[in-house]
Structures are given as structure tokens and as C-alpha cells.
C-alpha positions as CSV (number, residue, x, y, z in Angstrom):
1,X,11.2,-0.8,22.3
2,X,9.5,2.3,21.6
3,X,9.0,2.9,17.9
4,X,7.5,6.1,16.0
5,X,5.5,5.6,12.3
6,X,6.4,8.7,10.1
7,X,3.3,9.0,8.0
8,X,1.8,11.4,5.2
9,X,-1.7,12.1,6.5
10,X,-2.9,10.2,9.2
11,X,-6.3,11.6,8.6
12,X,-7.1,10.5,5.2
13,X,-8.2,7.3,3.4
14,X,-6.1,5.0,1.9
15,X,-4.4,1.6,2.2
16,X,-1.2,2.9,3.5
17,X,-2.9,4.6,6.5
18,X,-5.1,1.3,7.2
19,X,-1.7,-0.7,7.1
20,X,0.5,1.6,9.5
21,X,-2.9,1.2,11.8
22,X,-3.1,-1.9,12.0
23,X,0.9,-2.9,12.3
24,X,0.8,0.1,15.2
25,X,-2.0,-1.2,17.2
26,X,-0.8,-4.6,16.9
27,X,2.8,-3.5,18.0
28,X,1.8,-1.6,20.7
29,X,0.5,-4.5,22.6
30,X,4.1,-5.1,23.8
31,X,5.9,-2.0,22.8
32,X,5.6,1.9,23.3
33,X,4.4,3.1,19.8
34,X,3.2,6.6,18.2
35,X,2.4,7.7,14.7
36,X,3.0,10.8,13.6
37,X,1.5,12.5,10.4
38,X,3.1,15.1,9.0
39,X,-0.3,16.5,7.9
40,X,-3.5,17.3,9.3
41,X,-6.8,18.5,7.5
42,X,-9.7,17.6,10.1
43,X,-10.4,16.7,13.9
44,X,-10.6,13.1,13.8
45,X,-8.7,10.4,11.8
46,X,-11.2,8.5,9.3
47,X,-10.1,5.0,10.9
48,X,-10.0,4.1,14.6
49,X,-7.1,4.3,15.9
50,X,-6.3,1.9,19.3
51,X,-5.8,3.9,22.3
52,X,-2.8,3.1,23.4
53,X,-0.9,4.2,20.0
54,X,-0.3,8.2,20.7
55,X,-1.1,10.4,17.2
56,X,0.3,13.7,17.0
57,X,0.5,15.8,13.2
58,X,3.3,18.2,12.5
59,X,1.7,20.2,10.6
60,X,-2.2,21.6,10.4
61,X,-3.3,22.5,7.4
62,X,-6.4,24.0,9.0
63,X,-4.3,26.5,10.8
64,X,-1.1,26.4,8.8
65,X,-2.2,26.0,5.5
66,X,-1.4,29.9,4.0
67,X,1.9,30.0,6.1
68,X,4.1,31.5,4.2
69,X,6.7,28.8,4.5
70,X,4.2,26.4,3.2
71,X,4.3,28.1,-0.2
72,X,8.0,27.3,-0.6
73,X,9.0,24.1,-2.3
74,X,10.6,21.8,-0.2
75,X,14.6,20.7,-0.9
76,X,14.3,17.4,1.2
77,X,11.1,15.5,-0.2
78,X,12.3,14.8,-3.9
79,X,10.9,16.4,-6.4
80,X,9.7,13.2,-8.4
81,X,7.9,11.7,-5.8
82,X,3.8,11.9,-6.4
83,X,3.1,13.7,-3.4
84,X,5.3,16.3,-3.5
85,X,3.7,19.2,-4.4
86,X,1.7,18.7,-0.9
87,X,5.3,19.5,0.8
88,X,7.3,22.3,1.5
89,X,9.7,24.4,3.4
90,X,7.4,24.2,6.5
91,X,7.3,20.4,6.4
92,X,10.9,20.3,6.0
93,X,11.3,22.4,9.1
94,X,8.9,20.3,11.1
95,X,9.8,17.4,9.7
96,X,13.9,18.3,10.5
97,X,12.9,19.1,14.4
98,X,10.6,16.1,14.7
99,X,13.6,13.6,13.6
100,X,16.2,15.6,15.4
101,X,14.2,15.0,18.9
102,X,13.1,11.8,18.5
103,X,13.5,9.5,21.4
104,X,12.5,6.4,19.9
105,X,14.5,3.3,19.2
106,X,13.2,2.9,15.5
107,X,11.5,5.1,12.9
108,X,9.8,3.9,10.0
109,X,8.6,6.0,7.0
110,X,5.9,4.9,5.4
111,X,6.3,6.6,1.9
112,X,9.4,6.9,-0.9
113,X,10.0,11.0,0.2
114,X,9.7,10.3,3.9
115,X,12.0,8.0,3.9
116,X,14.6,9.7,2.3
117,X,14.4,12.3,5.4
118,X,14.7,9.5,7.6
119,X,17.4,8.3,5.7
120,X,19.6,12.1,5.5
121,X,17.7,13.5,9.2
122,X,17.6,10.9,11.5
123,X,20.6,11.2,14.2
124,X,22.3,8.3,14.5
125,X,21.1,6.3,17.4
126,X,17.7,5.8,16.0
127,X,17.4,2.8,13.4
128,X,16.0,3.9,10.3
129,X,13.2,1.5,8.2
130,X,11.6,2.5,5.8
131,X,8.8,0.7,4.5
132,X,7.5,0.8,0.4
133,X,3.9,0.3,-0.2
134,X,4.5,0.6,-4.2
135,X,7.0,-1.1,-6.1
136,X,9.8,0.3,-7.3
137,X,9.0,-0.5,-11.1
138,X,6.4,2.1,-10.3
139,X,8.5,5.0,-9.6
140,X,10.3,6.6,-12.3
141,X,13.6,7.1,-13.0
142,X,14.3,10.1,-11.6
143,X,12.7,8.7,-8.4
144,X,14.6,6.0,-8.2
145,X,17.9,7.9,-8.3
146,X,17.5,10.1,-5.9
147,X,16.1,7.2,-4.1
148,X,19.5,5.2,-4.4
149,X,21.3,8.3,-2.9
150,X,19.7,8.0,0.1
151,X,18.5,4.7,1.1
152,X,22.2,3.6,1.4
153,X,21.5,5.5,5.1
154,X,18.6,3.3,5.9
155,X,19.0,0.1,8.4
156,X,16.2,-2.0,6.4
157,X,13.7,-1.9,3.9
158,X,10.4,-3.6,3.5
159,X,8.3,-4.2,0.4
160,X,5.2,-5.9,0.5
161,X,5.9,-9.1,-1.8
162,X,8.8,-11.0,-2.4
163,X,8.6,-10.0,-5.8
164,X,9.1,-6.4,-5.3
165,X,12.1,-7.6,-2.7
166,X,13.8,-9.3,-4.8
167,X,13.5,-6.3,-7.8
168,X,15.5,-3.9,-4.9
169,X,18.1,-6.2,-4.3
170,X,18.5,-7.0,-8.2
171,X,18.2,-3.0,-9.4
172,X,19.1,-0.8,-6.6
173,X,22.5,-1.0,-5.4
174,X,22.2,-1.0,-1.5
175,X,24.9,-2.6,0.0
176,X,24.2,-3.1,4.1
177,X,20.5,-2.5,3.9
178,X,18.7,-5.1,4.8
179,X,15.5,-5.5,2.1
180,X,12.6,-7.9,3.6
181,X,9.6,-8.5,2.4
182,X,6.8,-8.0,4.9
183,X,3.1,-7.8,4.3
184,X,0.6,-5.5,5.1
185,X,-2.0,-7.6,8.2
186,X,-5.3,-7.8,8.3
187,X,-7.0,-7.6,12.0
188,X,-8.8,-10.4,13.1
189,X,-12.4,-10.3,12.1
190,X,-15.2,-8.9,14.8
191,X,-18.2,-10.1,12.7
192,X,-19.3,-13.6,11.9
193,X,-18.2,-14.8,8.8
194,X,-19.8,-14.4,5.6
195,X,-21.0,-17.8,4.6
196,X,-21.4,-17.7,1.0
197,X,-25.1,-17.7,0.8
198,X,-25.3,-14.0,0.2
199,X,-25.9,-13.1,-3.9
200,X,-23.5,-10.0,-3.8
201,X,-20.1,-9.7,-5.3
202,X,-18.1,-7.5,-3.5
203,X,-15.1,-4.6,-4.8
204,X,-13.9,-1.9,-2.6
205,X,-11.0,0.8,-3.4
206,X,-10.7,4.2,-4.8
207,X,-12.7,4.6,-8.3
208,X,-9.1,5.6,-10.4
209,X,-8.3,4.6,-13.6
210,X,-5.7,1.6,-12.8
211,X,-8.4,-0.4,-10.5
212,X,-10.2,-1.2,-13.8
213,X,-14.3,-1.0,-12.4
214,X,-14.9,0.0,-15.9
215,X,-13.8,-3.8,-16.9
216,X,-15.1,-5.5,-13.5
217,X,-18.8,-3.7,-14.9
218,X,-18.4,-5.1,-18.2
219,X,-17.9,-8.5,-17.0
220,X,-20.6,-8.2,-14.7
221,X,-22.9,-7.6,-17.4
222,X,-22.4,-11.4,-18.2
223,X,-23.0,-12.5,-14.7
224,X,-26.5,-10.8,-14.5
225,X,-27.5,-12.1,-17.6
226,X,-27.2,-15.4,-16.3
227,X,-28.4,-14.7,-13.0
228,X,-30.3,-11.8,-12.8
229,X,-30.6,-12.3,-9.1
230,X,-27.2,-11.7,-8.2
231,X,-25.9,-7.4,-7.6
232,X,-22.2,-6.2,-7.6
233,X,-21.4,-3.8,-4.7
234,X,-18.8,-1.2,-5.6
235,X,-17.4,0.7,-2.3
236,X,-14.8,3.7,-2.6
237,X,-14.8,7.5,-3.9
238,X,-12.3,8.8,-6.8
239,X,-12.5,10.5,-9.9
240,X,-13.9,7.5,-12.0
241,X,-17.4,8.1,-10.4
242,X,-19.0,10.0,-13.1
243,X,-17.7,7.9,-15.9
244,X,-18.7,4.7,-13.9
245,X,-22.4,5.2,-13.5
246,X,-22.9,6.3,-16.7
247,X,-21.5,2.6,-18.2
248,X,-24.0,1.3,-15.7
249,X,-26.8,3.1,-16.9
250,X,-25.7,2.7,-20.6
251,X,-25.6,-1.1,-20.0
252,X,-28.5,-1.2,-18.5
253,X,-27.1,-2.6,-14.8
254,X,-28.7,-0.1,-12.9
255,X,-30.5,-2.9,-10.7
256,X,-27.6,-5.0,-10.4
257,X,-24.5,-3.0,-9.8
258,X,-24.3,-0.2,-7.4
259,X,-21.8,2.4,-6.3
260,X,-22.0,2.2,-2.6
261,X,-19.4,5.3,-1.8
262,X,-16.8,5.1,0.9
263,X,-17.2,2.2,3.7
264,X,-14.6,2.7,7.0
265,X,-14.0,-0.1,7.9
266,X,-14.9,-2.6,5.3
267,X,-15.7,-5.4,7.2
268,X,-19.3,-5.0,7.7
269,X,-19.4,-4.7,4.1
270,X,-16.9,-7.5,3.3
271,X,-19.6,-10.4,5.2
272,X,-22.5,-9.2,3.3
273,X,-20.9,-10.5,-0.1
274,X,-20.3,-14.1,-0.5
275,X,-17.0,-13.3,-3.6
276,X,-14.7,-10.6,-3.8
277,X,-13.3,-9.6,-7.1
278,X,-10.3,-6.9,-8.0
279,X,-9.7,-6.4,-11.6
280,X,-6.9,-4.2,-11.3
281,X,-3.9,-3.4,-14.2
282,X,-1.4,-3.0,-11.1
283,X,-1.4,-3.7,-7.6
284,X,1.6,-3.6,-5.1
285,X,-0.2,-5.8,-3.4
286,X,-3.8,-6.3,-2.6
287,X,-5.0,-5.5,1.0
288,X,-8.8,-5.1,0.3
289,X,-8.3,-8.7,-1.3
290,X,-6.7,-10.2,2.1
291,X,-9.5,-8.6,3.7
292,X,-11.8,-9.9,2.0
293,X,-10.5,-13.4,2.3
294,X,-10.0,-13.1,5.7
295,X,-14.1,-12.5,5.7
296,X,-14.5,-16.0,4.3
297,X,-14.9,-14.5,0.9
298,X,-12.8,-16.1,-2.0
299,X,-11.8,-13.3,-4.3
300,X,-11.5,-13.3,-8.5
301,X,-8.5,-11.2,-9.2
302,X,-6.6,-10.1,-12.3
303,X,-2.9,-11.8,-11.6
304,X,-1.0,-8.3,-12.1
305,X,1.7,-7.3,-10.7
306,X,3.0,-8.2,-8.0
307,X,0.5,-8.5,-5.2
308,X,-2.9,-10.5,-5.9
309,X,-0.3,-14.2,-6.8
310,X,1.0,-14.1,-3.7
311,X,-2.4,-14.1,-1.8
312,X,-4.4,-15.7,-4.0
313,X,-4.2,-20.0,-4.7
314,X,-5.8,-20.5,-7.8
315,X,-8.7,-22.4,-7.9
316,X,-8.1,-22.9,-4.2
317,X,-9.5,-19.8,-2.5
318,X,-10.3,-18.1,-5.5
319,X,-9.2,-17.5,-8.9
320,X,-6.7,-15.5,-11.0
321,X,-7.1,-14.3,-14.4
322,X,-4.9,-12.4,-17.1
323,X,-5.1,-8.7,-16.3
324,X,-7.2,-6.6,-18.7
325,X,-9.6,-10.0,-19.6
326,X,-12.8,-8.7,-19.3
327,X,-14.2,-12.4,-20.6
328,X,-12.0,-14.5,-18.0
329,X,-13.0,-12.1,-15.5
330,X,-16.5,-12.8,-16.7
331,X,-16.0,-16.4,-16.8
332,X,-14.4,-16.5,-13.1
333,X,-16.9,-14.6,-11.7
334,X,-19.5,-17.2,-13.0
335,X,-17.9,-20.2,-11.8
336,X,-18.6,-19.1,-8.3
337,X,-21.8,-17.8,-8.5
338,X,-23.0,-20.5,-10.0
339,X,-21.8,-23.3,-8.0
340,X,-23.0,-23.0,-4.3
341,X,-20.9,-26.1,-3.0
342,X,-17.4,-24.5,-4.8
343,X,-18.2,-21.1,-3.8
344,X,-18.4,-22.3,0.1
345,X,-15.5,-24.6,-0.2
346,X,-13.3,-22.0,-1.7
347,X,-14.7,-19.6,1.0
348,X,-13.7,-21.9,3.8
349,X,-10.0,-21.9,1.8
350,X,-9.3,-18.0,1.8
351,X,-10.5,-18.2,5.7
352,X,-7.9,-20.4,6.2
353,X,-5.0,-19.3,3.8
354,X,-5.4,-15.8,4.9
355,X,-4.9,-16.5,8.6
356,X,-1.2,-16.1,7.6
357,X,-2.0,-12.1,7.2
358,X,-3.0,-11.6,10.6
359,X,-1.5,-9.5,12.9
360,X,0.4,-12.1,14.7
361,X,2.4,-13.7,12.1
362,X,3.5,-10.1,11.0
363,X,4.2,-8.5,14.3
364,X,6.1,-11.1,14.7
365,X,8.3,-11.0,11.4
366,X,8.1,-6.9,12.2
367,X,9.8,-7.4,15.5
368,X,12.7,-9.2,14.4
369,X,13.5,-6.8,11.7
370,X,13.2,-3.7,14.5
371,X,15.2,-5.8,17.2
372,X,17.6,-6.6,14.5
373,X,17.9,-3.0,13.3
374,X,18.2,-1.5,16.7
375,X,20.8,-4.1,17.7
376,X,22.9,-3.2,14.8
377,X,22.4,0.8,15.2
378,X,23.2,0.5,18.7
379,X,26.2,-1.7,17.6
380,X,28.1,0.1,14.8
381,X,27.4,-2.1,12.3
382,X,24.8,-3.1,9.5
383,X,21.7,-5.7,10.0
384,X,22.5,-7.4,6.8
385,X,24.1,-10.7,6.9
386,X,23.7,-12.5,3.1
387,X,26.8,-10.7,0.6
388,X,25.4,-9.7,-2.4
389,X,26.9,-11.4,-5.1
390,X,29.0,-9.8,-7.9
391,X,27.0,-10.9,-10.7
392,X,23.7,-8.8,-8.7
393,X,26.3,-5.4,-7.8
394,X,27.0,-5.1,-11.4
395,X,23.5,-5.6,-12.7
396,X,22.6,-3.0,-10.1
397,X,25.0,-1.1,-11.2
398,X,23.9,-1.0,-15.0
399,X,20.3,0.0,-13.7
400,X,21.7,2.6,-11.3
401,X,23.8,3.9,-14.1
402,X,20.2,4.2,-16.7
403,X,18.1,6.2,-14.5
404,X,21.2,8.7,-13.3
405,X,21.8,9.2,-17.0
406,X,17.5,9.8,-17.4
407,X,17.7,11.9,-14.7
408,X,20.5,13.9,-15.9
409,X,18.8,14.4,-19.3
410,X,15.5,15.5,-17.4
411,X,17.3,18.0,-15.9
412,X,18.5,19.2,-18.9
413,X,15.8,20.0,-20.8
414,X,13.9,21.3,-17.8
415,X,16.9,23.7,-17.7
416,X,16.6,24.7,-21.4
417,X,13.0,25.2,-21.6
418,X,13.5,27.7,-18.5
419,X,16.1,29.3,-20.0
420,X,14.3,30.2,-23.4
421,X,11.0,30.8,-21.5
């Protein structure tokens, strides 16, 4: 099978890129495989990419960026999704003429506005997958419905929890697309272990509002206090910087918790720490937490939706705590560092439970869903085989009917206010 990865920037940082890399690499030890980024701002990708997955962009900013047709909005990539004011006429054009020629048996977008051009540009013999690395509760209504319009063209989509599945198939109306839950994979680890004997809790992810370091700081203040001995290591770049080290300073955590920067790849960093903590209000899933675990870490996370519950087992190979509770977080946190037998039991744990995010496990489960969605491309018909029941189509239809009527009004009083502007 030979199957293409339509990505935003391949070139960047981020947990989307990391996923598609690894899933590519670990497909293309028995299949033809090629990711291509629709962007390009520098020579060399940020993460290593394995040699026999090809990587081509469409467009390079370095060269293209003051094209005229780059200033034009795009009228494929909907207008509601986050990235779009990065898109444009140019990207459409490219984006058309890649699809158009593609000689692969599958495509699979990686993002909501590149799969809706997969969904309305890809010709017909290629099977179309497109994959969802947020949830949908995330997007907003507008999003949503001009999602709906088009993933009724798409052979299969994948979330990464069964929670997030199971909210498509309640909410989104798309009879004949198959909707599987398949999570992001962790590589196998190159480095020994970590074996729990390291003082050093371990975060990593960008420094944004939603990831919550402001609380995971906060709660470390109670951990030092107890023992002093013990340093948090913060890895990742984002807007919060600023704001973050002047909490540490004003609490007076300059010896104990640090803001490390960026770290590609992780693992390195990962076997230094003997816990890894995420304090996040929201996460679609919770890869730095697999990797962690799969570092022989056990991880204190916030139990927010939707990711960290289905990783985690509580009090197994880690701990969960309500979201935005800077004293459980606290209180976690100090349950591990304090107990050297429990911290190394549970460490063993998330080295074992995490096994099941290894590349293996999800090739595997990737595989059938591409054989499956090529079979039924190349067959006429869809790859969905349960019926959705009526009781689900109507409640479908209720929430399909909310966010077309949001979305009408949005368009509405964007039409007034340019009007009487």
C-alpha cells in the first residue's frame, strides 16, 4: 500500500507533527509512505524523520511567502478553523494539484481544514482518512458545520480516545464513515529506563495558557517545602514564559523549578525525572504523558478531558486528580516523592501499561482501517459495517441542526457590521 500524510507544517513543533512521524516511520516498514507539508519555513524538519518516509512541502514560505496569491484568503480551508489565516489562494492551488495527482492508495489529513480538501479534492480512487488530533467539543460551531458538509466524503475518521469517537458518532451525522478511535504511539525507547531514583519531576509542552504550569508551580511550592531536595523541570517554548518565571521568582522557587526551553526529542529528558506530572484544563489526549510512561515514569495528571483517563490507571501507574486542583495536584505529587518503594512500583506499572502505545499495536489497528478503506474505495461501497441507530441519527440531527442555525446567525451579523462599516 502506498499511503501519503497531508500535514500543516512538517517543519515545526508540535504533537501532531511528532504523531504523523512516528505512525509514518512505523508504517513504512512494510509500506511505501510520504508526508507531505503543505508548508515550509526552514531547511531541516525539527524532528528526525526515518529515511525511508519521502518529505516533500508544497509550499515555501521562504521563497513564496510575498506571492501574491498567498495574500488571498483561501475558499477551501474553512474559515473557522484556527489555522486559517496561515492559508490561502496559493495553498489551495497547491493543495488542489497535489490531491489531483496523487498516486497513492490512501491519504490522510492530519488537521480539521485539510481534511475537508481531502474530503471535496481527492479523486475518487484514493481512500480518504482523515485523522482529528482535538476533539470535536473543541471546535466551534461554525467549525463543526462546515465540518459536517464535508466529512460525509471521507472513508474513515480517527480520534484519539474513545471518548472523542463516540461524541462524532453521537453529534455529527455521518452516515457511511467509519469513525475509530486510534491513538497517537510512542516509539520504543533507545535509552535505559529511568529508575525512579532521580529527584526531578518532569512536564514538557508548549508554555500556553490551557497546560496550567502556573498551577503545576503552585503546587510545587508544597513539594519543595517538604523536600527541598527535589527540582521540577519545565521543557517547551510559548507565550506563558514571561509570566511563568516571574511566579517562580515571586515564590521564591528559583532553586527548585526551572524552565528548561524546548527539548527534541524528549526522551533524554524524560529518564532523567523519576514522575511526570500534566496539569492541564484540556487535553485531546496526552502524548508527552504516554511518553513519559513509556520512560518508566508514572505521571500525576489532571483527569480532564478526554485524554489523560484513558492512559493513566489511578493509583496504578500514576495518579489522576480533579482538573484545576492545585492542592490534589500538590498532594499527588507528594505521595510519589515521598515514597521511594511506591514511586518505583508505579514506575514499573506505566512501563508496562504503556507498551500498548507502541508502534506495533497501532500500526497494526492503522493497517486494518487503511486495508479496509482502500478495499471499500476500490469496491464502490463504504467501510462501515455497524447501522447507526435511529435514536443516535436524530440526536445527531438536533446538534447538526444548533450549530447550522449559530452559523447562520454568525454570518449575519458579520454581514451587518460590514454593511454599516
Amino acid at each position: 500500500m502506498k499511503i501519503s500524510f497531508l500535514l500543516h507544517n512538517a517543519y515545526g513543533i508540535g504533537g501532531t507533527i511528532t504523531t504523523t512521524f512516528n505512525l509514518a516511520q512505523a508504517l513504512a516498514a512494510r509500506h511505501e509512505v510520504e508526508v507531505v507539508s503543505v508548508l515550509r519555513h526552514r531547511e531541516d524538519p525539527h524532528f528526525t524523520l526515518d529515511p525511508r518516509v519521502s518529505l516533500r512541502p508544497l509550499v515555501d514560505l521562504r521563497r513564496e511567502g510575498d506571492d501574491p496569491r498567498h495574500r488571498r484568503p483561501s475558499r477551501v480551508f474553512p474559515a473557522a478553523e484556527y489555522r486559517y489565516h496561515q492559508y490561502s489562494e496559493l495553498t489551495d492551488l497547491r493543495i488542489g494539484e497535489h490531491l489531483a495527482a496523487v498516486d497513492a492508495d490512501a491519504v490522510i489529513g492530519t488537521r480539521p481544514g485539510l481534511n475537508v480538501h481531502l474530503a471535496l479534492q481527492a479523486p475518487g480512487r484514493v481512500a480518504r482518512v482523515g485523522q482529528e488530533h482535538l476533539t470535536l467539543d473543541n471546535h466551534g460551531p461554525r467549525l463543526r458545520h462546515a465540518l459536517r458538509r464535508a466529512y460525509g466524503r471521507l472513508d474513515a475518521l480517527t480520534t484519539v480516545t474513545e471518548a472523542d469517537a463516540a461524541v462524532y458518532r453521537r453529534k455529527m451525522r455521518l452516515p457511511g464513515v467509519r469513525i475509530e478511535a486510534l491513538p497517537n504511539s510512542v516509539p520504543d525507547p533507545v535509552l535505559p529506563t529511568a529508575d525512579g531514583s532521580a529527584k526531578v519531576v518532569v512536564a514538557a509542552g508548549r508554555l500556553v495558557p490551557v497546560k496550567r504550569y502556573d498551577l503545576l508551580i503552585e503546587a510545587f511550592a508544597v513539594v519543595a517545602a517538604a523536600h527541598p531536595d527535589w527540582q521540577l523541570r519545565i521543557y517547551g517554548k510559548g507565550e506563558e514564559h514571561d509570566r511563568l518565571r516571574r511566579l517562580i521568582t515571586g515564590l521564591g522557587l528559583w532553586n527548585h523549578v526551572f524552565l528548561m526551553g524546548a527539548a527534541a526529542p524528549m526522551e533524554a529528558e524524560w529518564v532523567k525525572g523519576s514522575i511526570g506530572v500534566a496539569a492541564s484544563d484540556f487535553e485531546p489526549f496526552g502524548m508527552t504523558i504516554v511518553e513519559a510512561m513509556r520512560c518508566g515514569l508514572p505521571v500525576v495528571s489532571t483527569d480532564c478531558p478526554y485524554g489523560p483517563g484513558e492512559i493513566i490507571a489511578d493509583g496504578v501507574d500514576g495518579r489522576l486528580v480533579p482538573v484545576g486542583d492545585r492542592e490534589a495536584l500538590g498532594a499527588a505529587l507528594l505521595e510519589l516523592v515521598g515514597d521511594d518503594e511506591r514511586r518505583g512500583r508505579s514506575g514499573r506499572a506505566a512501563l508496562r501499561n504503556a507498551r500498548r502505545f507502541a508502534p506495533g499495536p497501532v500500526v497494526e489497528q492503522a493497517e486494518r482501517l487503511l486495508a479496509d478503506a482502500v478495499a471499500a474505495r476500490r469496491a464502490g461501497r463504504r467501510t462501515v459495517v455497524e447501522r447507526a441507530s435511529a435514536r443516535r441519527a436524530l440526536t445527531g440531527h438536533g446538534f447538526a441542526a444548533r450549530d447550522a442555525a449559530i452559523a447562520a446567525a454568525g454570518s449575519v451579523r458579520r454581514w451587518v457590521r460590514g454593511a454599516s462599516s
